[in-house]
N, C-alpha and C positions, 0 to 999 in steps of 0.2 A: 593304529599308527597315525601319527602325525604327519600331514601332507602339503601342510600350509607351506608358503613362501617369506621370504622374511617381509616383504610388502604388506602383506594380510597384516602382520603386526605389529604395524608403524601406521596405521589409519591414524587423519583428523576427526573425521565423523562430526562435520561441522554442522550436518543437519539433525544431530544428535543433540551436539551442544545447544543448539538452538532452542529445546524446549527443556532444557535446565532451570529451574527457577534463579531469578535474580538473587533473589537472597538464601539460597544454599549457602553452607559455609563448611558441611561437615556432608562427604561425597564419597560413597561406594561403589566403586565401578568394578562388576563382576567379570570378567575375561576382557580384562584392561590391555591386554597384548605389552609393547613396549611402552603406555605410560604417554601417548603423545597427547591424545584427549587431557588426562587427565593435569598435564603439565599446561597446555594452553590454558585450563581452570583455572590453577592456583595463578598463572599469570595477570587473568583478571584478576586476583583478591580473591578466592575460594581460600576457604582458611585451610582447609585439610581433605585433601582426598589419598583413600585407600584402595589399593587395589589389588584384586583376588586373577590369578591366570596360572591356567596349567600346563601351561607348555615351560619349562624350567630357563633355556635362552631368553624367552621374551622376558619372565620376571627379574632376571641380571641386571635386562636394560631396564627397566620401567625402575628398579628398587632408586636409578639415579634422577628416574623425571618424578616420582610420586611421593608424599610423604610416608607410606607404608606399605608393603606387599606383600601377599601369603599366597604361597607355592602351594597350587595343589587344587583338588576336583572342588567344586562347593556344594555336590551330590554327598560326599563322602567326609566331610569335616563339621565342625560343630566351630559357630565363629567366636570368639572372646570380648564379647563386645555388649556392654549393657544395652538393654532393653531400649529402643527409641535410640539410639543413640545415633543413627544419618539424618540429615533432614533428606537426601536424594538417595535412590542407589539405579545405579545405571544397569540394563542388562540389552546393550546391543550386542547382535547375534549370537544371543547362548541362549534362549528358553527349547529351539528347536535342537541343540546337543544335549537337550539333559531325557535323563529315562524318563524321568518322571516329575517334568515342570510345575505343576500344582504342587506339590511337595516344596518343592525349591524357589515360588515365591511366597508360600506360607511358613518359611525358615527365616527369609530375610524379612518379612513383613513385621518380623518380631523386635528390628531391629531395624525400624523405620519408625520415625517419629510419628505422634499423632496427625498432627497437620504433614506430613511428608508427602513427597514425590517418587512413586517408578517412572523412568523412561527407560522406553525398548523400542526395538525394532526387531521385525520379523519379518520371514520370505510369505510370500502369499499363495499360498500352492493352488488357488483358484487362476491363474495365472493362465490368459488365450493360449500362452506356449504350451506348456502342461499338458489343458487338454486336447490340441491340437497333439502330439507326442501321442496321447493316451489311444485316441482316435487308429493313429498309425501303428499302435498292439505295442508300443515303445514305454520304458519307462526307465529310460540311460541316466544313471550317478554322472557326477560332474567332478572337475575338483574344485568350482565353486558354483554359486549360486543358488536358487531356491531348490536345485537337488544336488546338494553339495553331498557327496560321497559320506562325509561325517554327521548329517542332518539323521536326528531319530524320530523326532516328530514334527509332522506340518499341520498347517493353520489356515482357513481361510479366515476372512472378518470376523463372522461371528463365532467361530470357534474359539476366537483369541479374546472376545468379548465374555465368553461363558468362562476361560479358564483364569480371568481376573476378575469376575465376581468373585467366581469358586474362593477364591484367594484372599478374599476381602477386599476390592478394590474398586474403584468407580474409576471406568477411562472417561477424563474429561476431553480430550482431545486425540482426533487420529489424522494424522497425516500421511505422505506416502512418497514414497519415490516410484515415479510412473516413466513407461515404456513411452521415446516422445513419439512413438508412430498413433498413440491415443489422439494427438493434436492434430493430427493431419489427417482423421475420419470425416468423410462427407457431410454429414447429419448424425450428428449423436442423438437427436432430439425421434429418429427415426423409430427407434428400439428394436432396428435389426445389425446384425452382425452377421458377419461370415470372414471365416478365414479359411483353408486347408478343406476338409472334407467337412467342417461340419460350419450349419446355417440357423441360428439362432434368431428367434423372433421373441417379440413382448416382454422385451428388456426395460427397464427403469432407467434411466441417464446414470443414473447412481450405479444400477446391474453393467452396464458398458463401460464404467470408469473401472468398475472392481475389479475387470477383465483386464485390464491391461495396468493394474500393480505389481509391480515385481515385489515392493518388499511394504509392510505398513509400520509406522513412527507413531509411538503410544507415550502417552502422557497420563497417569492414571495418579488418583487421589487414595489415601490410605484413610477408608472409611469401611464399618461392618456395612455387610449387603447379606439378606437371606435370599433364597432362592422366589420365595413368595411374593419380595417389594418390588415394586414399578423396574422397568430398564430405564439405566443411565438416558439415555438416549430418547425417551419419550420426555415430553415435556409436562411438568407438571399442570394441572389444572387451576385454574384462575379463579376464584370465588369473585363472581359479580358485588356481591353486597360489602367486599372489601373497598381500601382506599389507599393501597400501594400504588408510587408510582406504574404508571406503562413502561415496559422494557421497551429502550430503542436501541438500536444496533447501527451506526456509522461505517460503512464498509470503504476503506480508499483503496486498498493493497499499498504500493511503495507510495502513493502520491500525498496521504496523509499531511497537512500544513498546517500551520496557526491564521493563515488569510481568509483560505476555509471556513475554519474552525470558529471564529469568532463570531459568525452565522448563526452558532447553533448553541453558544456557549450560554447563553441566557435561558434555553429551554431548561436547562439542566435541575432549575425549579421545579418542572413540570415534570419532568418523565427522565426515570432513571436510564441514562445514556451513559453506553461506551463505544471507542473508537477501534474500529481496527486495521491495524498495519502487518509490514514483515516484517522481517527480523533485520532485512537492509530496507531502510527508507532512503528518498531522494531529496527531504527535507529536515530543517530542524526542527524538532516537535516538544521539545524540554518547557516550551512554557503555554502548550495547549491544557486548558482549564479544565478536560476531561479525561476520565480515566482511561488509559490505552493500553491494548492486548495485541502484543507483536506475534504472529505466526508464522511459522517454517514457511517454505513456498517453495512452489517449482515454476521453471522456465521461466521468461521476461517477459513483459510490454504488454502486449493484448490479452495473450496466452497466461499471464500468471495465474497458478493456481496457488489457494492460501491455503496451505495443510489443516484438516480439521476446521474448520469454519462450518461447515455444517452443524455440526455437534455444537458449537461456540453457540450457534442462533438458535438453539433449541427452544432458548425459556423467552426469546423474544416476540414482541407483540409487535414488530415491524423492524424491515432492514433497511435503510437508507443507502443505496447504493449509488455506485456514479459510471454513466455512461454504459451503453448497452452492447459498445463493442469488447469489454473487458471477463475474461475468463469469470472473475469472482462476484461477476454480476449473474452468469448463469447459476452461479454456486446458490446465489441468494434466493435464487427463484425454485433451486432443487429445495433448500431450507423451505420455502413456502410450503414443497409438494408432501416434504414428510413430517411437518410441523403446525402448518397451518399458520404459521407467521402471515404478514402483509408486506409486502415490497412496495418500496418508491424507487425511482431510480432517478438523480438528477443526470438533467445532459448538456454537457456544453458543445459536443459535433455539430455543424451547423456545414455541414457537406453529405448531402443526403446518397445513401449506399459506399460509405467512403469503408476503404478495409476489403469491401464485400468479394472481389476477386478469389480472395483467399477463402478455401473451404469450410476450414474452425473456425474462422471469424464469421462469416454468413451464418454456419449453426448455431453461436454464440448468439449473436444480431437477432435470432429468429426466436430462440428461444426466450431471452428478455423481453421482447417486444411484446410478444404473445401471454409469457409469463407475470411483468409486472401486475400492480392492481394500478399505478397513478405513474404520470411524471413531473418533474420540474424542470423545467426546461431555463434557462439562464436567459435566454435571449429569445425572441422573436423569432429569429434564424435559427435556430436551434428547434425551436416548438413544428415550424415550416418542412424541418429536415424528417422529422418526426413524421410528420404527418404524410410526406410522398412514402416513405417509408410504409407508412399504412397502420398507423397509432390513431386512433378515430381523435376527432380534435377538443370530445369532451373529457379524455383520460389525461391531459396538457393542462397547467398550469404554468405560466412565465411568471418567474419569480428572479430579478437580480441578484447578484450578490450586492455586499453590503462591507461596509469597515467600519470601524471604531469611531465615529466623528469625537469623540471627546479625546483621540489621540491625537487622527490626522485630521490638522486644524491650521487657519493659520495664528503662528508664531513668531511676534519678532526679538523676545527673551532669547537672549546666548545666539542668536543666529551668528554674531563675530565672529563669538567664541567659535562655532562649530562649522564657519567657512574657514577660518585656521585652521583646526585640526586639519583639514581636510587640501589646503596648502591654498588656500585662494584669500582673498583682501575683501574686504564690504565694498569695495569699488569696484569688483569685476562682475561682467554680467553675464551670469552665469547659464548656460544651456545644458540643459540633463535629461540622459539615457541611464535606465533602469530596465533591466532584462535579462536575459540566457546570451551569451555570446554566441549565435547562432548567425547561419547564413540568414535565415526566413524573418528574422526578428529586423532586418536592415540596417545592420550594426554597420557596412561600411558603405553604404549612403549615405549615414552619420559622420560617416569620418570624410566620405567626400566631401558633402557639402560644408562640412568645418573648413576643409580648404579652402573650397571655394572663395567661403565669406573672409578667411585671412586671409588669402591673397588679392582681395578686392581692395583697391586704392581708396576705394568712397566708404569702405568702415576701417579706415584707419584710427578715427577719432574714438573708435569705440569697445572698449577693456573687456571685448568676449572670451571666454573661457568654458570649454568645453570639456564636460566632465561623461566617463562611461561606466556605471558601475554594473559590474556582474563575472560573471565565468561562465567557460565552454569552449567550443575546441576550433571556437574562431580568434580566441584572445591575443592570442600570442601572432598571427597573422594581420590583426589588427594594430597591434604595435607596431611590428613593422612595416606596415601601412602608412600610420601618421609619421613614424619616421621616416621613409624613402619621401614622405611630401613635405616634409619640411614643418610639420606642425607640431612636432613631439614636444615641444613647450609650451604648448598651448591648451592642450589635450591630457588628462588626469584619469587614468584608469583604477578601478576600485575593483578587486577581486571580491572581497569579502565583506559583507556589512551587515550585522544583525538586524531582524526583522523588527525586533521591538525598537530599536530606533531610523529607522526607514522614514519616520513623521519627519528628523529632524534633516536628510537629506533633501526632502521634498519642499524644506522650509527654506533652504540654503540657494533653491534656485529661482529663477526668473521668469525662464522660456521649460516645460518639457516637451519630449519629443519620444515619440514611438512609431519607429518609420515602418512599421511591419508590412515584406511580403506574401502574397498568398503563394503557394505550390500546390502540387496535384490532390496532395492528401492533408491539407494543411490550410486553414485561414483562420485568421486571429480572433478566437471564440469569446473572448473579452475586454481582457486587459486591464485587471487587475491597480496596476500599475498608475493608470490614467483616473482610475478616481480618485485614487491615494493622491494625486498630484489635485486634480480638481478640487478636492473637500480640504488643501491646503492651501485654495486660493491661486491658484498658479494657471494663468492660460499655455493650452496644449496644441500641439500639432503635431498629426497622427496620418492616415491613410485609410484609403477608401478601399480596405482589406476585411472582408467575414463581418464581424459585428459592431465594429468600432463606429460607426456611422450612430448604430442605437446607444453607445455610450455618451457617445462626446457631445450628441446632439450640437447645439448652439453656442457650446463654451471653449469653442478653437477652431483650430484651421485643419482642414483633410486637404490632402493632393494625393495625387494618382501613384498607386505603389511602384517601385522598380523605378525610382524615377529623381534622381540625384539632386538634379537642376531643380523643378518645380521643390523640394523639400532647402534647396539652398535660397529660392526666395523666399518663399516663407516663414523662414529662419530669422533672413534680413528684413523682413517687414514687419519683425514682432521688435527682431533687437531696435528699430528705429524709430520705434513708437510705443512709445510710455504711455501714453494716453490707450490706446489699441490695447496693451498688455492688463492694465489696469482693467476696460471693459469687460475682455476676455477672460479674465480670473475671473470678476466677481461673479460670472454666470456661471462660471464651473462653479462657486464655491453654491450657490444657490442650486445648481442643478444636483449637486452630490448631497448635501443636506436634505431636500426632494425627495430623490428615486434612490443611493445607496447606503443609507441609514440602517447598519446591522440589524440596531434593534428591531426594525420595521421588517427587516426579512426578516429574523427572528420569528415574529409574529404571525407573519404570512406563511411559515414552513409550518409551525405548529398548527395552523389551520387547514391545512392540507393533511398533515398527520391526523389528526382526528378525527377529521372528514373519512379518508382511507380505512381508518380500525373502525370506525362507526358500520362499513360495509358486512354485509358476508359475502362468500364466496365455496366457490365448491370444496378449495381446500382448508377449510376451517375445521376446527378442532374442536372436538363436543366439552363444551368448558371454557371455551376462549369467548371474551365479550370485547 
């Protein structure tokens, strides 16, 4: 009997959707409920999806969200549907209601394109709860959950790994939706656990994450497998005497960008490189020159975990990961233990033990550290932070980042033109902030000292105009800022402006400015920004905040962060002095041509990468060179 609520079958299953292939167009979703998945599909452009569910209510509904639906068990029917004919078939939570699931994906597998996709998900009965319960002589039905009263079969990992060979199928990716009390363990890196009466030791980080999945998200390939060939999951062997590129692996999670990326885009000659994100990023990524593989993910910020990325890094010959406080850098270092990969991790923290308070971020911190083989450290301060840290100072390399100098250059073609668009005159002179509308970034010390210098009697003679481009969740505070001062005509705020033309913003001004202050947990690891502007010829004034000092060297002015007045002279001693402004660019522009010449990181990353695969180490892989 049926026990479900009508909630149960009205799910998004948005973590579902998420390892859908892009180019599906033809979608079998096996216990579709009422169609809600499958109608957000055809929303994006899915040309056609079908859906099979046995509860007769649900199918009423879905027959109005889906383009097809068949009433009824898919144990007990024969489907009408040529050979190949889905390129996806979905089967979230049904393999554990069927009697006999191998049966039931070697029916549809008939009916799944060569190149096609399963995705599913499944409860994980390896599950701390479970045997915690087991322990206690308990083994209580539910009316949901991994013992959902209607469950006839359960699954731990490998179990669910044996019964998609069985099937014909290769999982290329496993993701999970995880218990978040996993995140808040003291030392995962320990390999003991205890919960309830029982006390487990000589666990794998991987053995203590498995414990605390509730359900696992499968992405599997429709290819034959006998029982004889290699596990999906081992990584093939590397013939030395070949001359395939080396696999690189690019790990951000959401931070993924083209600023980045243009760093590394030139190796792409040398060694077969892919990037990896979520499935939400916090950037635009549409004209990164590398191929990118978005994955499901759990939780936020430090803590994200990238579903299946392990698996993803199996064939790699090194992961390039970033920052040692980030979940998916401990990811890369487990990839090391069961692959034999090499780990780099670059780092921009330049605040040594920063996070560390917090217990998964220490275990995180501990395990990277310990784990990487090299790092790149971005700054000096960064390499420092490192090394209190207790990263010996010969596994550090300081390596900048870098931009495009054949973009950001200076330009005086269309600059008219593009101080128009932008609503300003070739007469105004113009002061520019480019950034996060944040408090720490010193967005309104900018707008103070904008007042300051227009309400000053002694730069009346002088057509400044003060431009702020960016978003965040001081914007709209900062408007009404310059307006209650009186300067909201003076003042040009820019939400939105694509990165590929950012050269021509930096060309449009006179004076830049990045007032950045530090916080407890926070000081300004680069600034990006400030070369873009230097390697367009433009003198800067900036703050004596985290690492700015090592960028800006000799080609602008620093004053003292949190500090309105000192960044309002200096403001007025650029607008006042043409000769000054002149000086001051051209040693940005010499200094940024110098030390952030992409190409040149380029070169220096790639030397570091093959220096690191040229090592061994303990976790290497008999085959890997």
């Amino acid at each position: 009997m049926d026990t479900k609520t009508d909630e149960y079958y009205r799910q998004e299953r948005r973590e579902v959707e998420a390892l859908i292939p892009e180019d599906a167009v033809k979608i079998l979703d096996v216990g579709c409920g009422e169609g809600i998945l499958g109608r957000i599909l055809l929303e994006k452009g899915v040309r056609e999806v079908t859906g099979i569910e046995v509860n007769p209510a649900a199918c009423a509904v879905a027959r109005k969200n889906l383009t097809g639906v068949i009433c009824g068990d898919i144990e007990e029917m024969e489907l009408d549907f040529d050979e190949g004919y889905f390129d996806c078939i979905i089967l979230a939570d049904i393999l554990e209601h069927l009697k006999d699931p191998l049966s039931g994906l070697k029916k549809l597998r008939r009916h799944l394109s060569a190149s096609g996709t399963v995705v599913a998900s499944i409860p994980n009965v390896r599950y701390w709860g479970i045997i915690n319960m087991l322990t206690e002589g308990h083994w209580k039905y539910q009316d949901h959950g991994i013992l959902d009263k209607t469950h006839l079969r359960f699954f731990t990992r490998k179990e669910i790994q044996t019964l998609f060979e069985g099937a014909g199928f290769k999982i290329k990716d496993t993701g999970a939706n995880i218990d978040p009390r996993y995140y808040k363990l003291e030392d995962i890196s320990s390999g003991e656990l205890s919960f309830g009466r029982v006390s487990l030791k000589g666990l794998t980080t991987e053995e203590v994450q498995d414990l605390f999945v509730v359900q696992y998200l499968i992405r599997a390939a429709n290819v034959r497998q006998t029982p004889g060939q290699q596990s999906p999951h081992v990584p093939d062997k590397i013939d030395a005497g070949k001359t395939e590129k080396r696999k690189i692996a690019i790990v951000r999670g959401a931070n993924l960008n083209k600023w980045e990326m243009q760093n590394y885009e030139p190796l792409a000659e040398r060694f077969d490189i892919t990037a990896y994100t979520t499935t939400q990023t916090c950037f635009d990524i549409s004209r990164i020159g590398l191929p990118v593989v978005k994955l499901p993910f759990q939780s936020q910020g430090l803590l994200l975990h990238m579903q299946g990325l392990e698996e993803q890094l199996a064939d790699k010959d090194l992961v390039f990961s970033a920052d040692i406080t980030y979940q998916f850098s401990a990811q890369a270092v487990e990839a090391k233990k069961r692959y034999g990969c090499k780990v780099v991790c670059l780092e921009w923290e330049n605040i040594p033990f920063n996070y560390e308070e917090y217990e998964a971020v220490r275990s995180i911190k501990k395990t990277v550290r310990e784990g990487s083989d090299h790092f790149i450290a971005v700054t000096e301060r960064a390499k420092e932070a490192l090394i209190i840290e207790g990263v010996p100072a010969e596994r550090i390399d300081v390596i900048p980042m870098g931009i495009d100098l054949g973009r950001f250059r200076p330009v005086e073609k269309d600059v008219e033109k593009d101080r128009e668009r932008t609503g300003l005159t070739k007469e105004d002179l113009v002061v520019l902030f480019i950034g996060r509308m944040v408090w720490e970034k010193g967005v309104y010390d900018f707008v103070h000292a904008a007042a300051g210098i227009l309400c000053d009697n002694s730069m009346n003679g002088f057509p400044v105009r003060f431009v702020m481009v960016g978003k965040g969740p001081e914007l709209q505070g900062l408007r009404e800022r310059a307006t209650s001062l009186g300067i909201s005509g003076r003042i040009t705020f820019i939400e939105e402006y694509p990165y590929h033309d950012m050269h021509k913003l930096h060309n449009i001004a006179d004076v830049f400015v990045l007032p950045s202050i530090s916080t407890k947990t926070w000081q300004e690891q680069f600034g990006m920004v400030l070369i873009e502007s230097m390697a367009c010829g433009k003198p800067v004034i900036s703050t004596l905040s985290g690492s700015i000092p090592e960028v800006v060297g000799d080609a602008g002015i620093l004053v003292q962060p949190d500090d309105h007045f000192s960044l309002r002279d200096a403001m007025k001693k650029l607008i006042k002095d043409n000769d000054l402004r002149k000086y001051l660019g051209d040693n940005a522009l010499k200094r940024a041509q110098s030390e952030f010449d992409s190409q040149k990181t380029a070169e220096k990353v790639r030397a570091v990468f093959e220096k690191v695969m040229s090592r061994k180490t303990e976790y290497d892989v008999t085959g890997r060179t």
